[in-house]
C-alpha positions as CSV (number, residue, x, y, z in Angstrom):
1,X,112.3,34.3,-145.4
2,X,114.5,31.1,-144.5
3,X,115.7,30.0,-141.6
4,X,118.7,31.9,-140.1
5,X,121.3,29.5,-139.1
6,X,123.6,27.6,-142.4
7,X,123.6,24.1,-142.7
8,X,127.0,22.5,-141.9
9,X,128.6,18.8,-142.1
10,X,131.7,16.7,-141.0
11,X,132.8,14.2,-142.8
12,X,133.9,10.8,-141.4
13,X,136.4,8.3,-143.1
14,X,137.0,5.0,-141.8
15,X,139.0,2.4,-143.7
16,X,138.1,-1.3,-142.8
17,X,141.5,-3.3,-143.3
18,X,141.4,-7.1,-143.6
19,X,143.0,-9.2,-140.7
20,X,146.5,-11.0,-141.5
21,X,145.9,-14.5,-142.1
22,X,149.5,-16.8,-142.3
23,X,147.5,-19.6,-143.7
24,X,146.9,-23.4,-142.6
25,X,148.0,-23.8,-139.5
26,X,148.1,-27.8,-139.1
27,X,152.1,-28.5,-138.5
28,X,153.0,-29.2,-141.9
29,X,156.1,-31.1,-142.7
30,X,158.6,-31.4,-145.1
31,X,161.3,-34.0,-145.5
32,X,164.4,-32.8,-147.1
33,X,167.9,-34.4,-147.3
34,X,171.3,-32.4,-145.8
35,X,173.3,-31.8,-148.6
36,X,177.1,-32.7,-148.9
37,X,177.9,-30.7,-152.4
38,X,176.0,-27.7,-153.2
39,X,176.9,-24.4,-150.5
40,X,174.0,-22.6,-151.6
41,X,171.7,-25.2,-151.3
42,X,168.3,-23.6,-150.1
43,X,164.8,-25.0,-149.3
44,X,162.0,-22.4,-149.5
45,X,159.9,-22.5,-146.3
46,X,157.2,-20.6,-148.6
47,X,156.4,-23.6,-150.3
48,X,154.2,-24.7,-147.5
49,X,152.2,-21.7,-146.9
50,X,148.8,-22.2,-148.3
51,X,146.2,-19.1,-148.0
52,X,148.8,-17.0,-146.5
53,X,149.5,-13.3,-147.0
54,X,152.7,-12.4,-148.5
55,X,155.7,-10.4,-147.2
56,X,155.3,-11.8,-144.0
57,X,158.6,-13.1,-141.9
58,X,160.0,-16.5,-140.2
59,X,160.9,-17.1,-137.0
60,X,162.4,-20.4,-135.5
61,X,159.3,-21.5,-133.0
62,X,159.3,-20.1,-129.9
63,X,162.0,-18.0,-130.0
64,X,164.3,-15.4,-132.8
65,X,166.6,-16.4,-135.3
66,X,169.3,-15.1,-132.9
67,X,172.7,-16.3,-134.8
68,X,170.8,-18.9,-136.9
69,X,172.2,-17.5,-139.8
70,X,171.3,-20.6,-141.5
71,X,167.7,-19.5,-141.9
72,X,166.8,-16.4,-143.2
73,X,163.7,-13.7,-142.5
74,X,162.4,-14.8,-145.9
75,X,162.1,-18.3,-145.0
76,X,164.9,-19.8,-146.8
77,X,166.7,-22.2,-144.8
78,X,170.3,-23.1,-146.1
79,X,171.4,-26.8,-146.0
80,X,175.1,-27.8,-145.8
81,X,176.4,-30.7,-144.1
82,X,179.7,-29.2,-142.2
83,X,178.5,-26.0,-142.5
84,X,179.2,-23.8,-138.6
85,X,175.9,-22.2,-139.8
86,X,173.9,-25.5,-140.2
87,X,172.9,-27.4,-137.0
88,X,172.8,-30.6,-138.8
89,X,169.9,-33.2,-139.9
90,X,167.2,-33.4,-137.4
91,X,163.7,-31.6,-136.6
92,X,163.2,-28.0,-136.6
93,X,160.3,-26.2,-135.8
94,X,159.5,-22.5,-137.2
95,X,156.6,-19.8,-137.3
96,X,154.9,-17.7,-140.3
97,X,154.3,-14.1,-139.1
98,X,151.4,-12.5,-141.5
99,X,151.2,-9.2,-140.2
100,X,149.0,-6.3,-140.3
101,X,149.6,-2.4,-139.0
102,X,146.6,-2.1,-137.7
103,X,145.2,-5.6,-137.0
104,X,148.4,-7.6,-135.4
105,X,149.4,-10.4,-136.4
106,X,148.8,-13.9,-137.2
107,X,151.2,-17.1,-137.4
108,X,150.8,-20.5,-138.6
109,X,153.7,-23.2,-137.4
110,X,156.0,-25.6,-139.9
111,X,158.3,-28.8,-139.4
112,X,161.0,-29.5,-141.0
113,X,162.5,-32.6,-141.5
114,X,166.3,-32.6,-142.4
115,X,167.1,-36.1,-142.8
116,X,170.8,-37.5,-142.5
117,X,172.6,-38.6,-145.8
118,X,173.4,-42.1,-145.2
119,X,176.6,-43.2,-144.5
120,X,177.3,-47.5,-144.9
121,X,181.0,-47.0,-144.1
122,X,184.1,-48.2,-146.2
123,X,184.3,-51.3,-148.7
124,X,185.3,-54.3,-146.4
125,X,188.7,-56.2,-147.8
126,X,187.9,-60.0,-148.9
127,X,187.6,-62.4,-146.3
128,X,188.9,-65.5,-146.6
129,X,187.0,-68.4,-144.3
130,X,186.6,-72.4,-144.3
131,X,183.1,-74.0,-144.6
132,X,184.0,-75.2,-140.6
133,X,185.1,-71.8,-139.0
134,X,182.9,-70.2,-136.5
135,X,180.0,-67.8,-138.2
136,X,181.4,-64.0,-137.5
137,X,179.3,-60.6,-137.5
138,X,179.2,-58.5,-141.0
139,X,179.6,-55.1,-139.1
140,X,183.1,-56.4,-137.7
141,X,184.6,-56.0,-141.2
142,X,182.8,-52.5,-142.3
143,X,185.1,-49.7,-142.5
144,X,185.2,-46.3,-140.7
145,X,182.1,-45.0,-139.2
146,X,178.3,-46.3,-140.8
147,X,174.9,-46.0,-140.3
148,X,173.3,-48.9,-138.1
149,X,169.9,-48.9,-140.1
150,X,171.2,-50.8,-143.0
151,X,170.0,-53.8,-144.5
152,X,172.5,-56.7,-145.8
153,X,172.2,-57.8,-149.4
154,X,173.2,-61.3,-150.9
155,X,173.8,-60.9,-154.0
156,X,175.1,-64.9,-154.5
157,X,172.2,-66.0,-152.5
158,X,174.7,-67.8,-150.0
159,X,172.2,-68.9,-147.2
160,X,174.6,-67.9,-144.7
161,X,173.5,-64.9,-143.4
162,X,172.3,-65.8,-139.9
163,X,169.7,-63.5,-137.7
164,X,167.5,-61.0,-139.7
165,X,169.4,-59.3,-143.0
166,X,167.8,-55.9,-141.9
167,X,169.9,-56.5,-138.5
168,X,173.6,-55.0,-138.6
169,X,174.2,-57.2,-136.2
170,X,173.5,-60.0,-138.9
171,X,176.7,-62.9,-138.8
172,X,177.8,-65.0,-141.7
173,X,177.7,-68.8,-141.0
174,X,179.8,-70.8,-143.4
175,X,178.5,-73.9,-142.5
176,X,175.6,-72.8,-143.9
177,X,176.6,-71.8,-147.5
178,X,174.3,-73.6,-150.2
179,X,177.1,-74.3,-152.4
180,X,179.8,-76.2,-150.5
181,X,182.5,-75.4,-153.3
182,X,184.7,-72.7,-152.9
183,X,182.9,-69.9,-153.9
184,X,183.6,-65.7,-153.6
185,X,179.9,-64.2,-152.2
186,X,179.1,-61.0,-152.5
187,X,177.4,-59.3,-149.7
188,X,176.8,-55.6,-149.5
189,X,175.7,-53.0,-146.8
190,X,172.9,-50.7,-147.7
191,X,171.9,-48.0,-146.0
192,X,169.4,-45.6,-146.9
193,X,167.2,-42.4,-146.0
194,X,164.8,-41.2,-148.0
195,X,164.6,-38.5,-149.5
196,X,168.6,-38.6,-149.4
197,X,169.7,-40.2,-152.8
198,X,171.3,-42.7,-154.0
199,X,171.4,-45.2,-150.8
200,X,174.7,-45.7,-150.0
């Protein structure tokens, strides 16, 4: 007549969730210039994520953001040259935190590369020299503070620049201009930094 004892079941749920994954984690760099204008200049540290989860958050490498109010949770790092907030051109290292609730996390490490805007100092007044006087260093006659990476440019093609024109320790001979005439030469300090545009 059937057997005496019901049948009865429990029912088991389990949910499977995918790890966190932050992406390529090879060091990737980008090269940016500080910027002297624009206050709410911004790069966007997301840009280098590739295969990452969204909605994850930034941290500076090895440590919080603490006070570094120049970078943000959402990875966008403010660039102003002056600014209290901005620590100035130089390498910065940070981490992308992918994370999951039940899984942890995962984090994938960026460089950033905020290069100086290049500085070649003020214009220099004219000098006025004899073929015979004593050959005398460029830098001596650049205004205010410069960059020492510069190159010197001869725009008269005078001959006269003595030592390597990449060297801003470079003189000016005058016994060795080309044209023995009295002549104005033009020579100009150039300094730059790529990406930071134009060269100054």
């Amino acid at each position: 007549n059937g057997a005496p004892c019901l049948t009865k079941s429990t029912t088991l749920t389990v949910q499977v969730d995918k790890k966190p994954k932050a992406g390529a984690d090879d060091l990737t760099t980008a090269v940016v210039c500080e910027e002297l204008v624009d206050a709410n200049k911004e790069f966007d540290l997301a840009t280098l994520l590739s295969g990452a989860d969204p909605g994850g958050y930034w941290t500076v490498k090895g440590g919080s953001l603490g006070s570094a109010t120049w970078l943000s949770n959402d990875g966008k790092v403010r660039i102003k040259k002056g600014s209290a907030a901005f620590p100035g051109c130089g390498i910065y290292f940070f981490e992308y935190h992918a994370v999951s609730a039940n899984c942890g996390e995962d984090t994938a490490a960026f460089r950033l590369d905020v290069k100086c805007f290049p500085v070649a100092g003020g214009d220099a007044d004219t000098l006025y020299v004899c073929s015979k006087d004593a050959k005398f260093k460029l830098r001596d006659f650049i205004k205010g503070t410069y960059d020492t990476t510069g190159t010197y440019l001869d725009f008269n093609n005078s001959g006269a620049i003595a030592g390597q024109p990449n060297n801003v320790d470079a003189s000016f001979d005058p016994d060795k201009v080309k044209d023995k005439d009295s002549k104005l030469y033009l020579i100009k300090y150039v300094v730059e930094n790529a990406p930071c545009t134009p060269a100054d």
